[in-house]
C-alpha positions as CSV (number, residue, x, y, z in Angstrom):
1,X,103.5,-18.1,0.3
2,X,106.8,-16.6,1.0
3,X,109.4,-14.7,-1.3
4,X,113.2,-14.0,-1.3
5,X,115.1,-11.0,-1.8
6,X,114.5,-11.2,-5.5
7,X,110.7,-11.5,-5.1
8,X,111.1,-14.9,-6.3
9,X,108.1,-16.6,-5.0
10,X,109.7,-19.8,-2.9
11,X,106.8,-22.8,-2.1
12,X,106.5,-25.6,0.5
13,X,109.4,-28.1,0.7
14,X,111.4,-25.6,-1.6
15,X,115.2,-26.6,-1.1
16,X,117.3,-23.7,-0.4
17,X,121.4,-23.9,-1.8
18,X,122.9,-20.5,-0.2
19,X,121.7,-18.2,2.7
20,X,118.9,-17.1,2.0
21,X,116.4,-13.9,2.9
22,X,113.1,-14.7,3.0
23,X,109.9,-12.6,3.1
24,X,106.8,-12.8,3.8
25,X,103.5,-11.4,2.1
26,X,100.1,-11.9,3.4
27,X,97.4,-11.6,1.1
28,X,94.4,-10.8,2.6
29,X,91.0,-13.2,2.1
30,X,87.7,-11.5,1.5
31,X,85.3,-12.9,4.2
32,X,81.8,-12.8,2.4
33,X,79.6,-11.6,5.2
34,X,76.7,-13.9,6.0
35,X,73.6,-12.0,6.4
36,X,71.6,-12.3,9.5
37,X,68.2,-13.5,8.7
38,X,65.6,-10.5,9.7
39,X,63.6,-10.7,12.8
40,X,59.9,-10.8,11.4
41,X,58.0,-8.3,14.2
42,X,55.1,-10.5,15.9
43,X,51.6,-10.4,14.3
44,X,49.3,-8.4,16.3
45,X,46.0,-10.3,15.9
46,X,43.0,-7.8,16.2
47,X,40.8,-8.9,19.3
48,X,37.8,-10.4,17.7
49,X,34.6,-8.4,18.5
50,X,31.4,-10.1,19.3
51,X,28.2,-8.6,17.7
52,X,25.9,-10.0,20.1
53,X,22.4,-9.8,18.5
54,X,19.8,-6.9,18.8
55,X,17.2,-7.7,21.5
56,X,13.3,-5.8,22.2
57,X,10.8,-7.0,24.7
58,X,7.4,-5.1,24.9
59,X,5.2,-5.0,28.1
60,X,1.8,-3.1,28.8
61,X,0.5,-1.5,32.2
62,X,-2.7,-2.9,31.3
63,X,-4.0,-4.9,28.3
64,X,-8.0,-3.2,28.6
65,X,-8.5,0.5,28.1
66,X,-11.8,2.5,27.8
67,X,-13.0,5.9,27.6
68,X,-15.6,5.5,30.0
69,X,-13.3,3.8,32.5
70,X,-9.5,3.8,32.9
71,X,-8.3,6.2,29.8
72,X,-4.8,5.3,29.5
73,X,-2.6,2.6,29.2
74,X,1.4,2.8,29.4
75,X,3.4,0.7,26.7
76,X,7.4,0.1,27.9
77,X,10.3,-1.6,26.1
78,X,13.3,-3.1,27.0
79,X,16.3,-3.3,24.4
80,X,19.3,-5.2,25.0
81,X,22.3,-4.7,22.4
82,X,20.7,-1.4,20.7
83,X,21.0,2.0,20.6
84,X,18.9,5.2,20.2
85,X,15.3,5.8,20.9
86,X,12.3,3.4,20.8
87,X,9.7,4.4,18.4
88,X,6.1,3.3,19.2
89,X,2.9,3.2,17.1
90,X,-0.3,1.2,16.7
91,X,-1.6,-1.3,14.2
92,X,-4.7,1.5,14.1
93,X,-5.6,4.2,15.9
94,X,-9.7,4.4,15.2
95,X,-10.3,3.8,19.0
96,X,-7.0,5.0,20.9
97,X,-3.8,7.1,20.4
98,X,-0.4,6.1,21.1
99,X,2.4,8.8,22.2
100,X,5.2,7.7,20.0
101,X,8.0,8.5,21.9
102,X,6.7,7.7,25.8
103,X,4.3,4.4,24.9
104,X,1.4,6.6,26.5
105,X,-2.1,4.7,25.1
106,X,-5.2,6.8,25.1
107,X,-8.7,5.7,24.7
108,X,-10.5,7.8,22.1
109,X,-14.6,8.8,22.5
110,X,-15.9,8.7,19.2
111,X,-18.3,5.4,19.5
112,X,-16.8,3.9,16.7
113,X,-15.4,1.2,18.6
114,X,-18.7,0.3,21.2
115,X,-18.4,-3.4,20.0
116,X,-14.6,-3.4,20.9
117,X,-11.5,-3.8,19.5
118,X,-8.3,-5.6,19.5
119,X,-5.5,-3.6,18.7
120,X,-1.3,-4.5,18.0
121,X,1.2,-2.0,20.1
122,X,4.3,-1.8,18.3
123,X,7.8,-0.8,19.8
124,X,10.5,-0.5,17.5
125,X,14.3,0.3,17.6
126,X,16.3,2.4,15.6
127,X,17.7,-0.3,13.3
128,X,14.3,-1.9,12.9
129,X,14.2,-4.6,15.6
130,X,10.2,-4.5,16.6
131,X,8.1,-6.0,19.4
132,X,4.6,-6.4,19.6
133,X,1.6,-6.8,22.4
134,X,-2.2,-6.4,22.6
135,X,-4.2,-4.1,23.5
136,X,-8.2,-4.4,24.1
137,X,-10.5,-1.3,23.6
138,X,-13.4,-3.1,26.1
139,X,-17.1,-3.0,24.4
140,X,-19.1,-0.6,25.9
141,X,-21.0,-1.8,29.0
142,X,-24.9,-2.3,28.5
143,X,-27.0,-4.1,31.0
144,X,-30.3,-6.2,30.9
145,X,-33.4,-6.6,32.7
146,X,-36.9,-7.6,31.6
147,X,-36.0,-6.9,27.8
148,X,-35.1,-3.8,28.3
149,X,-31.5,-2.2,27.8
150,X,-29.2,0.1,29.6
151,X,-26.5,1.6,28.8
152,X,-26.8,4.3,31.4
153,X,-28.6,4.7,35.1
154,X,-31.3,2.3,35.4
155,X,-34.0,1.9,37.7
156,X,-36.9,-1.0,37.6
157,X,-38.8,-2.3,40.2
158,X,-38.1,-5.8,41.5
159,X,-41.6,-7.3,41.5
160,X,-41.3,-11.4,41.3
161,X,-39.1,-13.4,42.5
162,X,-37.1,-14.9,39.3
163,X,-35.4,-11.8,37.8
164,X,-32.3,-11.4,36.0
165,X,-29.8,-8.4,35.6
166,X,-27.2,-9.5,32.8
167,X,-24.4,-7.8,31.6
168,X,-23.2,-7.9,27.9
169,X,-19.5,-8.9,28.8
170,X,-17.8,-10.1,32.3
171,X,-18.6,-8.0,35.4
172,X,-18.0,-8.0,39.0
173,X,-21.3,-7.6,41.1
174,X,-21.8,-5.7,44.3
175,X,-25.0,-4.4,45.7
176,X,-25.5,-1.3,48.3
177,X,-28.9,-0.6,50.5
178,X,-30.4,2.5,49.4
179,X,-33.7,3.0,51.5
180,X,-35.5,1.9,54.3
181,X,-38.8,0.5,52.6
182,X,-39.8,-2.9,53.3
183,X,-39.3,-5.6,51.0
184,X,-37.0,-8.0,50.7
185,X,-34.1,-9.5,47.6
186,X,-31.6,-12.1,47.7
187,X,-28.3,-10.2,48.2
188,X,-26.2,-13.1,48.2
189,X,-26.5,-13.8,44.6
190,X,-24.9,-10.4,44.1
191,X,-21.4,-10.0,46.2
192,X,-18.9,-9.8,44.8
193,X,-19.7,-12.2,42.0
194,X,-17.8,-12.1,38.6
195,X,-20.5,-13.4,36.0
196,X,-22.2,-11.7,32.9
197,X,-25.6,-12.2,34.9
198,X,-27.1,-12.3,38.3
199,X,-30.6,-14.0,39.6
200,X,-33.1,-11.6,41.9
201,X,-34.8,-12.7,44.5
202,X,-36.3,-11.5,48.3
203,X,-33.8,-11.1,50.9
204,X,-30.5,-9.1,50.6
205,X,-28.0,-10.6,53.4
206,X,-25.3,-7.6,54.6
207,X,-21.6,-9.1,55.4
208,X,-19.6,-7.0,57.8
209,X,-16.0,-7.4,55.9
210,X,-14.9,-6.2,59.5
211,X,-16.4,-9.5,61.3
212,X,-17.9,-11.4,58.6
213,X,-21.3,-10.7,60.5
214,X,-24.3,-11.3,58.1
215,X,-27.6,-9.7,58.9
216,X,-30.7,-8.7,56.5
217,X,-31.9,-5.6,55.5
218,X,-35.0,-4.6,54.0
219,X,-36.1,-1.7,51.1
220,X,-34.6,-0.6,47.9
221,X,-30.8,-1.4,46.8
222,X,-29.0,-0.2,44.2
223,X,-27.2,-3.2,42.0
224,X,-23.3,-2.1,40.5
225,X,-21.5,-3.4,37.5
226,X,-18.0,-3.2,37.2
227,X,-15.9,-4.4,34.5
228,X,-12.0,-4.7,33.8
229,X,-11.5,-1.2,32.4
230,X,-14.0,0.0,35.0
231,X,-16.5,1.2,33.6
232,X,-19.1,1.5,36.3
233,X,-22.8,1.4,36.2
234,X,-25.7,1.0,38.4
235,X,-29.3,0.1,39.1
236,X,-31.5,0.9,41.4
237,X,-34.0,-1.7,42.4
238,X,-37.0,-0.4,44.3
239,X,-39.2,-2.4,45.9
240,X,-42.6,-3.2,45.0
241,X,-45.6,-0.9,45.9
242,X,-48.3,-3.4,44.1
């Protein structure tokens, strides 16, 4: 819009009659700023975590303990996804001890377990994740010959030919010559054989482990028991004087 001298306002196709001074005034047009849309920051997502689950496995050095043979017994865990100490204990202790921090297993002496016993070992982790194994207390060893029992150093005379040594649980057999006398037992049904019993006879064969050589010996011998704790014994079978 445009105005003369006498600030009368003069519009488009206005027809002018006389010279004419014409000025113009510029209003000026508010321009509404459009706001800029704010940048949302990016999401950090938290790495997911993976609680992978808590593991225990239980092993044993051995799984047959007695007093009168091998002691001790060593009970070891290995945990997977845990932390802290394993803890380790028995389902009872009436025959052997456990070391609850090192898994140590001790047989105890106090003949209340002579029958034997089967016992839990326990391993257990801090939040309560267990494992189990078991451990035997073996029965103690007693041999027989000619109704009589032994449950210590035994001698007899071996005076027929169709006698029997038996054990009261599995053995290994092995037989040694002791003395010169003359008389002769069948050694062969003793080497080295695992059984609860063995058959006497008259002539003891020696193997050389060496060369395998066999020869026979005659006099007394002296018959050992072993079983899988070790507990040893032995019998010594003269010959007969009769």
């Amino acid at each position: 819009m445009e105005k003369n001298k006498n600030e009368t306002p003069i519009y488009n196709k206005a027809l002018l009659a006389e010279d004419t001074t014409l000025y113009a005034k510029w209003e000026k047009v508010k321009v509404e700023k459009k706001e800029e849309p704010k940048k949302e920051e990016p999401k950090i997502e938290e790495p997911t975590v993976e609680v992978k689950p808590e593991k225990i496995t239980l092993s044993l050095s051995r799984d047959t303990i007695h007093y009168n043979g091998i002691k001790t017994a060593k009970a070891s865990a290995k945990v997977e996804n845990a932390t802290g100490d394993v803890t380790y204990s028995l389902s009872n202790t009436l025959c052997m001890g456990i070391d609850a921090k090192t898994g140590v297993i001790t047989a105890k002496n106090n003949g209340a377990c002579s029958k034997g016993a089967a016992i839990k070992v326990y391993a257990k982790t801090p939040s309560g994740t267990t494992a189990e194994q078991t451990i035997y207390y073996e029965k103690d060893l007693k041999l027989t010959s000619k109704g009589e029992s032994y449950s210590k150093y035994a001698s007899f005379y071996g005076d027929s030919n169709d006698y029997y040594v038996t054990a009261n649980q599995n053995v290994t057999w092995d037989v040694t010559f002791t003395s010169s006398q003359s008389f002769e037992y069948t050694y062969k049904d003793f080497i080295s054989k695992t059984s609860t019993s063995v058959k006497g006879g008259y002539t003891f064969d020696t193997i050389v482990p060496s060369t395998g050589a066999i020869s026979k010996i005659t006099g007394d011998v002296r018959l050992h028991a072993k079983t899988k704790a070790e507990q040893k014994f032995f019998v010594d079978i003269k010959r007969d004087i009769n």
